[in-house]
C-alpha positions, 0 to 999 in steps of 0.5 A, a space after each residue: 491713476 488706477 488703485 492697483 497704481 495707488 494701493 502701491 505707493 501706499 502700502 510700504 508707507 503704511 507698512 513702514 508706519 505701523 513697523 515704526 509704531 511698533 517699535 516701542 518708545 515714546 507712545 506720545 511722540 510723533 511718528 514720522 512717515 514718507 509718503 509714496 514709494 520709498 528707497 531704504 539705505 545703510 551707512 555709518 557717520 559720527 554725531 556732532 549735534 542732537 536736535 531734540 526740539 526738532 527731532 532731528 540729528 546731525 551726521 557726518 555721513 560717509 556715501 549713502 548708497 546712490 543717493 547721497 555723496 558723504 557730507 555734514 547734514 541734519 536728518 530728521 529722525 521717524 521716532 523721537 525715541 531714536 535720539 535718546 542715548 545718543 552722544 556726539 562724537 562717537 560713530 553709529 551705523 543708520 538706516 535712511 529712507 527716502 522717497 518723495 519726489 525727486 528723494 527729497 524726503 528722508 529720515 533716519 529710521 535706525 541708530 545703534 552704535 558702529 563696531 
């Protein structure tokens, strides 16, 4: 694998994390990070668990883009901080990257109450 190869894969990571340090909230917190080359997606579902132990929040999601048909499912999120103020049962828009291989890593990098 040549650099130039390399260096591709790994910048919108490292981009992507210093954009989510960036961003304020819990400076102790873990930031997550997607290795590789990575797919950004929109879509909007309703909130029926928070997983604050785990990071994580359950979506009943509507169709994410060509990646995900509509469903019931926890996502793990890039920043604590994302969680709070969240209440199940209203309905937000979110952003979802993906990467890894086969686009089997994902995590919510965006939530903010649907209009």
């Amino acid at each position: 694998m040549n650099t130039r190869h390399l260096l591709r894969g790994a910048l919108p990571a490292l981009a992507l994390t210093i954009a989510l340090a960036a961003c304020g909230g819990d400076k102790t917190a873990e930031v997550r990070t997607i290795s590789g080359p990575t797919k950004t997606y929109e879509s909007h579902g309703t909130v029926t668990k928070i997983d604050e132990e785990n990071n994580r929040v359950t979506l009943d999601h509507e169709q994410i883009g060509d990646w995900m048909e509509p469903m019931k499912m926890p996502f793990p999120v890039s920043d604590p901080a994302l969680l709070e103020g969240l209440e199940t049962g209203k309905r937000y828009a979110f952003t979802v990257v993906v990467g890894g291989q086969d686009n089997t890593d994902y995590m919510i990098t965006r939530l903010t109450p649907a209009q």
